[in-house]
N, CA, C and O atoms as CSV, one atom per row, in Angstrom:
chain,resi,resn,atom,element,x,y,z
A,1,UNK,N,N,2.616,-9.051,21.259
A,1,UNK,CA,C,1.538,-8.250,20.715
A,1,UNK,C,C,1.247,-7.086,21.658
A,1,UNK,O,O,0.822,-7.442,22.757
A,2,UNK,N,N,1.397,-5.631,21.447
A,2,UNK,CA,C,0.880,-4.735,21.982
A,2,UNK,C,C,-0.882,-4.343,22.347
A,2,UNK,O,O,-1.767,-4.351,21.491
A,3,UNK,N,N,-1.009,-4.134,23.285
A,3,UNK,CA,C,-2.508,-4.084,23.720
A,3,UNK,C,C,-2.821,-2.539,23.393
A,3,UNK,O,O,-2.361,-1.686,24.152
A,4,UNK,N,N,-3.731,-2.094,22.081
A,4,UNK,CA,C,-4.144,-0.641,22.445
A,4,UNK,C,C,-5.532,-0.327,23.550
A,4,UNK,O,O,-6.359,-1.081,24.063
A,5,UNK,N,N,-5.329,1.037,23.606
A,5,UNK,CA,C,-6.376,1.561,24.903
A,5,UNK,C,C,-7.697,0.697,24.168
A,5,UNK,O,O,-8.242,0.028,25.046
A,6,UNK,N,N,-8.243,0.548,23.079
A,6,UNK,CA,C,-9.485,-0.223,22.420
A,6,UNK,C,C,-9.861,-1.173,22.715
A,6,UNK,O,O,-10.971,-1.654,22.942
A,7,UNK,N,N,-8.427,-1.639,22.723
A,7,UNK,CA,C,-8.651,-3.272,22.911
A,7,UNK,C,C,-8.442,-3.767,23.999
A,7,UNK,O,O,-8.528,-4.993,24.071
A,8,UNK,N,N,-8.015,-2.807,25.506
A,8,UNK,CA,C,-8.305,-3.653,26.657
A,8,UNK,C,C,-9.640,-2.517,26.869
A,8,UNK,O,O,-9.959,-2.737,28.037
A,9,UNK,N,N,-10.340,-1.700,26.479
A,9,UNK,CA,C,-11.212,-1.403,26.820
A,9,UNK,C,C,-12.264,-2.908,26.536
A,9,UNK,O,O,-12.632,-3.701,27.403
A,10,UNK,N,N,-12.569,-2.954,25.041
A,10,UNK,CA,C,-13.210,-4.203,24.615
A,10,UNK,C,C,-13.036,-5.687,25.912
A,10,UNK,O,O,-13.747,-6.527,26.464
A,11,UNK,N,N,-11.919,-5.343,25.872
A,11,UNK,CA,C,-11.669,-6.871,27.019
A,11,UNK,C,C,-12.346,-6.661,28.465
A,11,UNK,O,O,-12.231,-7.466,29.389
A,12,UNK,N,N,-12.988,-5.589,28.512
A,12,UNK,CA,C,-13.652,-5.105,29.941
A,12,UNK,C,C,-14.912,-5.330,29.391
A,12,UNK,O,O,-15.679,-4.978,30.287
A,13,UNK,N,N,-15.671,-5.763,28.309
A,13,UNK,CA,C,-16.780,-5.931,28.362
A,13,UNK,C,C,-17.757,-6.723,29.093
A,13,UNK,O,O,-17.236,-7.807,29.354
A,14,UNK,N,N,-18.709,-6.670,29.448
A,14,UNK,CA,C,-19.439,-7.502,29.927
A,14,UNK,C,C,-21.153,-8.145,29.520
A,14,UNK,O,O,-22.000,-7.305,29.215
A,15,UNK,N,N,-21.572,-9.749,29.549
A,15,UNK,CA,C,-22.995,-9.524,29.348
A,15,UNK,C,C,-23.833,-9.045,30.268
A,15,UNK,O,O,-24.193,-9.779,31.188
A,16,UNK,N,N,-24.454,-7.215,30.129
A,16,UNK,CA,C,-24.959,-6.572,31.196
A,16,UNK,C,C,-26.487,-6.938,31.199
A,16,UNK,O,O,-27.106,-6.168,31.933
A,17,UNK,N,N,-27.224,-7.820,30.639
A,17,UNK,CA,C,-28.344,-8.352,30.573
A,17,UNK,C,C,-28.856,-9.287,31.589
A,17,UNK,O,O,-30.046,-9.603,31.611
A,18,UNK,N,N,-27.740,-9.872,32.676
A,18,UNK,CA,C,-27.706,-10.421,33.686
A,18,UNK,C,C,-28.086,-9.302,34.969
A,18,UNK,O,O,-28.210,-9.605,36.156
A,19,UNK,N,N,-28.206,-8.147,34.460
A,19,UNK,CA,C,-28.399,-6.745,35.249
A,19,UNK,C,C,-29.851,-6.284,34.869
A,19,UNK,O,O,-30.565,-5.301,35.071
A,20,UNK,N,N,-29.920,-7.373,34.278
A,20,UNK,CA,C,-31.608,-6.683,34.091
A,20,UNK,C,C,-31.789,-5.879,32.613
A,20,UNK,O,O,-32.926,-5.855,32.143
A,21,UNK,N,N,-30.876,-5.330,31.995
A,21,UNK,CA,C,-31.295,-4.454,31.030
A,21,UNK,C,C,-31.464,-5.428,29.544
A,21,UNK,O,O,-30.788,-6.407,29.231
A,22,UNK,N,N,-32.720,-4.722,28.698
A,22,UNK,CA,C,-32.697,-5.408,27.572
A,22,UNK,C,C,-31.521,-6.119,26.872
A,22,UNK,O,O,-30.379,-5.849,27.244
A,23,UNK,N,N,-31.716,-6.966,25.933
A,23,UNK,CA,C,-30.500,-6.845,24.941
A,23,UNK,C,C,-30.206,-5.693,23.866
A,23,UNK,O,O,-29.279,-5.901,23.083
A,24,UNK,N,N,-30.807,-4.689,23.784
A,24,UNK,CA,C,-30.482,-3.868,23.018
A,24,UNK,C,C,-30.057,-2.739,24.162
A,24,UNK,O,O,-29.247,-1.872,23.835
A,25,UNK,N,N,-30.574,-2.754,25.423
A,25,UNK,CA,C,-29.829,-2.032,25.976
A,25,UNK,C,C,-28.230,-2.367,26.589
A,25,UNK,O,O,-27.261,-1.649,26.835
A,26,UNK,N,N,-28.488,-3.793,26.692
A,26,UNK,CA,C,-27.125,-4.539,26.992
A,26,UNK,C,C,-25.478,-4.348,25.818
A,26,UNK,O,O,-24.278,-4.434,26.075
A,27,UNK,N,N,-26.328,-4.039,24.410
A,27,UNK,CA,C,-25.807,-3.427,23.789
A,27,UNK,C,C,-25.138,-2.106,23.561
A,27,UNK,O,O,-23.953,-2.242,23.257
A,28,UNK,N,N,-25.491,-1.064,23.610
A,28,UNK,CA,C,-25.415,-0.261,23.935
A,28,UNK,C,C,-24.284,0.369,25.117
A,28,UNK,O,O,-23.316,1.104,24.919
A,29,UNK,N,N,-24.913,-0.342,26.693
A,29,UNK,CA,C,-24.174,-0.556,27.917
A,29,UNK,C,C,-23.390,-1.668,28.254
A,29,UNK,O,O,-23.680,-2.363,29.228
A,30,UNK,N,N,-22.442,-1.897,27.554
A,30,UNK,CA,C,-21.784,-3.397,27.785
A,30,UNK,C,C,-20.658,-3.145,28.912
A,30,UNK,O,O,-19.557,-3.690,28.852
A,31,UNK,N,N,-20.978,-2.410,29.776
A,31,UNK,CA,C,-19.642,-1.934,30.669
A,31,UNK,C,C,-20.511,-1.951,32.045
A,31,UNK,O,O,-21.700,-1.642,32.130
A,32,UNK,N,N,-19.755,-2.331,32.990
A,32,UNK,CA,C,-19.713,-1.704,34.512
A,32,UNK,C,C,-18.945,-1.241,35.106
A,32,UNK,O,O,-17.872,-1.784,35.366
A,33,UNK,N,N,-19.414,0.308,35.622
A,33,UNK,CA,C,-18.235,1.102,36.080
A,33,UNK,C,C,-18.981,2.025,37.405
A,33,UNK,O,O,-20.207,2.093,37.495
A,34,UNK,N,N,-18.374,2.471,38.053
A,34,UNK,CA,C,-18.548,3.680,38.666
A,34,UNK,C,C,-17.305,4.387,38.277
A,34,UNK,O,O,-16.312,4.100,37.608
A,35,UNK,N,N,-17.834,5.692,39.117
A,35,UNK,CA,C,-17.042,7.069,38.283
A,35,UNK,C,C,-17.540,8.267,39.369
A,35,UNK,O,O,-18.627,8.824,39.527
A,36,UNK,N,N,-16.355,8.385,39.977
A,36,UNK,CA,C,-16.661,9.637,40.756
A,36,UNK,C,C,-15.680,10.662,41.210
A,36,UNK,O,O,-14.471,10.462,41.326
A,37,UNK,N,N,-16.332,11.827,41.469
A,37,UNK,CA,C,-14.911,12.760,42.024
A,37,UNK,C,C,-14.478,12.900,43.765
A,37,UNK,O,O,-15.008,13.689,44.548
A,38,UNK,N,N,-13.756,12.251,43.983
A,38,UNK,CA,C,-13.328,12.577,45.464
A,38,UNK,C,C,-12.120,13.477,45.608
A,38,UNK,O,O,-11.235,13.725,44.789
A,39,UNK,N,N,-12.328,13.980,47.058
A,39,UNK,CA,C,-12.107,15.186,47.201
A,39,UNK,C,C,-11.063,14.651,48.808
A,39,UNK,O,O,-11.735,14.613,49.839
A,40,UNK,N,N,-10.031,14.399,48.900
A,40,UNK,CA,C,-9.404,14.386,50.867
A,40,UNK,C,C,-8.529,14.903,50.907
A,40,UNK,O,O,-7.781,14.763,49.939
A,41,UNK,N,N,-8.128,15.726,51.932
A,41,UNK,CA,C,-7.061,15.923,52.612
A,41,UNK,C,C,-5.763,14.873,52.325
A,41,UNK,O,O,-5.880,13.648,52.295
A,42,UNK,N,N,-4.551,15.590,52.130
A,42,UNK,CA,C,-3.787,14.404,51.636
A,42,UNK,C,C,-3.451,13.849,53.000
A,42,UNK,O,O,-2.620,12.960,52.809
A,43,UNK,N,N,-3.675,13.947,54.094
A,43,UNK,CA,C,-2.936,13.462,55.039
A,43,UNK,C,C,-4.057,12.208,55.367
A,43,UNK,O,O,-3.870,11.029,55.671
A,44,UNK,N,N,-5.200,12.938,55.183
A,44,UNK,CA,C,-6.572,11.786,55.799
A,44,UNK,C,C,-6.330,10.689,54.726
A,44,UNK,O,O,-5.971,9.565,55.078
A,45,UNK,N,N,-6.577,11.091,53.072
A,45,UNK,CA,C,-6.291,9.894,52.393
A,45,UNK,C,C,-5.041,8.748,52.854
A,45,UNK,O,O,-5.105,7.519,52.868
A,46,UNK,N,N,-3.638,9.868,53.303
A,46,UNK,CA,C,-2.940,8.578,53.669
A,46,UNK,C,C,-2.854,8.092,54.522
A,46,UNK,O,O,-1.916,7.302,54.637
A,47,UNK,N,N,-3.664,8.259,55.473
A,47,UNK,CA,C,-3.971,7.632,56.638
A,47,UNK,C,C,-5.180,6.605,56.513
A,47,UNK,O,O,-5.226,5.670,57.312
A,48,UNK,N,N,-6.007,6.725,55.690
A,48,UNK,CA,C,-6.923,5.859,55.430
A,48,UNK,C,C,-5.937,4.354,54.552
A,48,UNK,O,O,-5.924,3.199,54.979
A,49,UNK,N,N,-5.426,4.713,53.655
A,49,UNK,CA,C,-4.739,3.901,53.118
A,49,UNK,C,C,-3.681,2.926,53.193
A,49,UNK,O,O,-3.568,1.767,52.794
A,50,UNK,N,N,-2.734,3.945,53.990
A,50,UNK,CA,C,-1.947,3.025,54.952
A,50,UNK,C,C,-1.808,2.232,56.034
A,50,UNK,O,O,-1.178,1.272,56.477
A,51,UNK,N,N,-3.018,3.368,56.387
A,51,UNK,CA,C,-2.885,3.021,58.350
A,51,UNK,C,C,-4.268,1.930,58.698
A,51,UNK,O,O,-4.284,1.094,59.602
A,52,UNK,N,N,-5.381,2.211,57.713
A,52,UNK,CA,C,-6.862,1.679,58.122
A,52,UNK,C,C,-6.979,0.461,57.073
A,52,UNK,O,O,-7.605,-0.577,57.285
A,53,UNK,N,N,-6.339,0.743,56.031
A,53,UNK,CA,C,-7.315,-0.412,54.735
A,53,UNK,C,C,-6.063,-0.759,54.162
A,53,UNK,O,O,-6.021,-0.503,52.958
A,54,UNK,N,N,-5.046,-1.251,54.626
A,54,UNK,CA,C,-3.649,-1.312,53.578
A,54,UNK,C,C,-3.955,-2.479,52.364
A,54,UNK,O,O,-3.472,-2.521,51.233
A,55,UNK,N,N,-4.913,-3.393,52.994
A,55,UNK,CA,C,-5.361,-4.522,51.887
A,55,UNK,C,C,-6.215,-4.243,51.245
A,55,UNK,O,O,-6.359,-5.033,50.312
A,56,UNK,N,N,-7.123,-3.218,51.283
A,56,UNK,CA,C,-8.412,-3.027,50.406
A,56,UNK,C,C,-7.427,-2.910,48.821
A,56,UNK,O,O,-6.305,-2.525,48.490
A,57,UNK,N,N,-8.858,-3.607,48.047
A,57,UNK,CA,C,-8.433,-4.037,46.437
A,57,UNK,C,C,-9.566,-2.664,45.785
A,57,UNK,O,O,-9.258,-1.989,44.803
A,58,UNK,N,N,-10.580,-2.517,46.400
A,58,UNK,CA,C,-11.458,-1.727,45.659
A,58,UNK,C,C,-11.578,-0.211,47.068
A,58,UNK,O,O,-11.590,-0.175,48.298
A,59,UNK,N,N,-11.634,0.671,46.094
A,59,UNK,CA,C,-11.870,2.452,46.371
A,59,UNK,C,C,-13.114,2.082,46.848
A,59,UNK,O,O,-13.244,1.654,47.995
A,60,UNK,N,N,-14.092,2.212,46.040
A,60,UNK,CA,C,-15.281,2.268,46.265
A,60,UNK,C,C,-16.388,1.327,47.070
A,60,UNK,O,O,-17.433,1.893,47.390
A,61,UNK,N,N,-16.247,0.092,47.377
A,61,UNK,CA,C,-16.827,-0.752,47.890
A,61,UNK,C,C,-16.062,-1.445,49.306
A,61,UNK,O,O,-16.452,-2.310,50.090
A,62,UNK,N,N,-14.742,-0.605,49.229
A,62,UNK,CA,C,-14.192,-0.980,50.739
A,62,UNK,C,C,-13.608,-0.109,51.357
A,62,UNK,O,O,-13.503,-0.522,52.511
A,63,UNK,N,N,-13.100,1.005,51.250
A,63,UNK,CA,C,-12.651,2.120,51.576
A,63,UNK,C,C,-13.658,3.391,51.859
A,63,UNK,O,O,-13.538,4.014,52.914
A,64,UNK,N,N,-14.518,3.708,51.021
A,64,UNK,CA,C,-15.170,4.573,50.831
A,64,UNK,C,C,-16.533,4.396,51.822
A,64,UNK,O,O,-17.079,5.471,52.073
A,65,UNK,N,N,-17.185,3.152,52.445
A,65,UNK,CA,C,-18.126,2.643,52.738
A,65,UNK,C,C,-17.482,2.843,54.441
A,65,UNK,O,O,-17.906,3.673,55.245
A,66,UNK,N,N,-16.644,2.090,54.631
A,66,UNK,CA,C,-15.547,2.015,55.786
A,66,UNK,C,C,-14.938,3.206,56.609
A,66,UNK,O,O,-14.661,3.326,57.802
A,67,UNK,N,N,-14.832,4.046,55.519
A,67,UNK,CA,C,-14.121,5.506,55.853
A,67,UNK,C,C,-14.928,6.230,56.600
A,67,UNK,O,O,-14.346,6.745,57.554
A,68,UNK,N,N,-16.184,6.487,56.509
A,68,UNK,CA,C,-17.036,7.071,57.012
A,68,UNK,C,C,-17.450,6.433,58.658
A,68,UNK,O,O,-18.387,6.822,59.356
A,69,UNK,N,N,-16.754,5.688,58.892
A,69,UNK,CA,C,-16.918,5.421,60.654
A,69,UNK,C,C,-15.202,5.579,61.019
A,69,UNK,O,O,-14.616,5.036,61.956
A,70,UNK,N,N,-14.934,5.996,60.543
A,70,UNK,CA,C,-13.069,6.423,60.893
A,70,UNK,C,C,-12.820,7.875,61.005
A,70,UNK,O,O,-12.304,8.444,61.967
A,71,UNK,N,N,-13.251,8.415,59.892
A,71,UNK,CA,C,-13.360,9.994,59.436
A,71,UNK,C,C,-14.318,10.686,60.599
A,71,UNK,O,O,-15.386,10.245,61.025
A,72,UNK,N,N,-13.417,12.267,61.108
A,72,UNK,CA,C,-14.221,12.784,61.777
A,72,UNK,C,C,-14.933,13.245,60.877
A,72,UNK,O,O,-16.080,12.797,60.865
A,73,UNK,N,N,-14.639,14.093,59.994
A,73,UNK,CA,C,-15.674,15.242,59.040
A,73,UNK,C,C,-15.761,13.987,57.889
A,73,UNK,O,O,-14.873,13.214,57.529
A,74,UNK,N,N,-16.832,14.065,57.562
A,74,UNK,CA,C,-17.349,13.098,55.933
A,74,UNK,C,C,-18.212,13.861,55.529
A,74,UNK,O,O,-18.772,14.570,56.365
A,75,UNK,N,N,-18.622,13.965,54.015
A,75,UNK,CA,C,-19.198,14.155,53.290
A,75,UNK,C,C,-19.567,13.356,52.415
A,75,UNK,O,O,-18.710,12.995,51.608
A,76,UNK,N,N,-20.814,12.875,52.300
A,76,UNK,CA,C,-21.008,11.957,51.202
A,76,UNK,C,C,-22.216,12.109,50.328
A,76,UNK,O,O,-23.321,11.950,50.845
A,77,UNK,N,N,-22.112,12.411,49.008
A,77,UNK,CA,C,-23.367,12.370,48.544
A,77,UNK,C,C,-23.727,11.096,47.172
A,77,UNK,O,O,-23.130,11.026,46.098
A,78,UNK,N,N,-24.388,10.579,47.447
A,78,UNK,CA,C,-24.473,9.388,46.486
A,78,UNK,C,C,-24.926,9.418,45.350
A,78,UNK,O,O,-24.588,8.702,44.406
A,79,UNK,N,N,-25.864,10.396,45.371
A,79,UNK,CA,C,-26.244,10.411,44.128
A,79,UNK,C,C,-25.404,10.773,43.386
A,79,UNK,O,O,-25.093,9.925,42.550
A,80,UNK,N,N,-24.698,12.046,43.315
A,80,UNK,CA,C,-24.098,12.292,42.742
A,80,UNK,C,C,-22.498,12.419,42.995
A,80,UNK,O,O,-21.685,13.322,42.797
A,81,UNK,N,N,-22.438,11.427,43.392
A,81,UNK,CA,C,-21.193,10.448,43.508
A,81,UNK,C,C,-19.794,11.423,44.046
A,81,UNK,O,O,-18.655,11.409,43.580
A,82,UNK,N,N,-20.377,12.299,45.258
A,82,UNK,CA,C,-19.119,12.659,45.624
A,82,UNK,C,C,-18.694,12.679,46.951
A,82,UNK,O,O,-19.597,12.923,47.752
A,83,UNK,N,N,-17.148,12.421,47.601
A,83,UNK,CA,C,-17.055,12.083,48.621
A,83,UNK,C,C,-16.132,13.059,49.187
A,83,UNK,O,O,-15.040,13.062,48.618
A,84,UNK,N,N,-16.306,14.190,50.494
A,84,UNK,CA,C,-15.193,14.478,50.890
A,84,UNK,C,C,-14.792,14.251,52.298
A,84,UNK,O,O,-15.423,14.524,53.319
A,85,UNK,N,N,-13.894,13.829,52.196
A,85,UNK,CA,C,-12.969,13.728,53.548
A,85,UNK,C,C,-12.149,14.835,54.552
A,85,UNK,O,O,-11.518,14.431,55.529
């Protein structure tokens, strides 16, 4: 059976009501994601990747958090979710 983009989207759903939000908002938001634009040097990215975090599974919660005591120059703004290296 072929999987379309729909249907492993659907398979990423989640009950987001355990997050606090109504059930009609849980409706609505049935996903957890972040989403951001980063910005590195290709040499710093592969040095972060290869050389510092070769096991990290997640961008954002182990690399990105981490990077910033490795990195001479960082930029980080959270709110609006952007990171440069």
């Amino acid at each position: 059976m072929t999987c379309t983009q729909g249907d492993a989207l659907k398979e990423m759903t989640v009950d987001t009501t355990v997050l606090g939000l109504s059930d009609e908002e849980a409706k609505s938001s049935p996903y957890i994601a972040s989403m951001g634009i980063y910005v590195f040097r290709k040499d710093v990215l592969t040095s972060l990747l290869s050389d510092r975090f070769p096991t990290a599974n997640d961008f954002g919660s182990e690399v990105i958090p981490q990077a910033k005591d490795v990195s001479r120059s960082l930029s980080l703004c959270v709110k609006s979710s952007c990171v440069l290296f």
